[in-house]
C-alpha angles and dihedrals in degrees: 000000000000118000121191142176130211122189113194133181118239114169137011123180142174121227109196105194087045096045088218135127114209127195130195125213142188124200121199126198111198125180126195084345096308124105119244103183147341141209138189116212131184124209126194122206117186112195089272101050120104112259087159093113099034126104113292087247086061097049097041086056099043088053094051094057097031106069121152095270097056091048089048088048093045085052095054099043092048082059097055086038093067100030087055083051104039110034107158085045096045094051101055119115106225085061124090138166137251131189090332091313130118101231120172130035 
């Protein structure tokens, strides 16, 4: 009995307005030659997330989309994002920001 599993990728696409790159995936689990079972998985990378350890395709895509002007805008939308929606957290005093990001508290 030989079990294997093949992950392949079937679908990768950009969303601008979300500033996102989805794959999608399909893992296949075939014993003796004869499939067992099968799954379909979606994965989402923003222009900070880690593709360091995806397929090449998916870096080479994610770098494509993700200069250093993207990842500076998406920083700076994420900011207005939660001040719009935080108002009283996002104008303390004892909060900065950091690379886009609320730390403090």
């Amino acid at each position: 009995m030989t079990i294997t599993k093949e992950k392949d990728i079937i679908g990768i696409s950009y969303n601008e307005s979300a500033s996102t790159v989805q794959v999608k995936t399909r893992t296949t689990v075939i014993e003796d030659g004869n499939e067992i079972a099968t799954s379909i998985a979606l994965e989402n990378y923003d222009p900070v997330s880690d593709w360091s350890g995806a397929s090449d395709t998916v870096k080479t895509t994610c770098d494509l989309y993700f200069t250093a002007e993207k990842i500076a805008a998406w920083h700076v939308a994420q900011k207005a994002d939660f001040i719009k929606n935080n108002p009283g957290v996002a104008k303390k005093p004892d909060n900065h920001w950091k690379d886009g990001l609320l730390e403090g508290g």
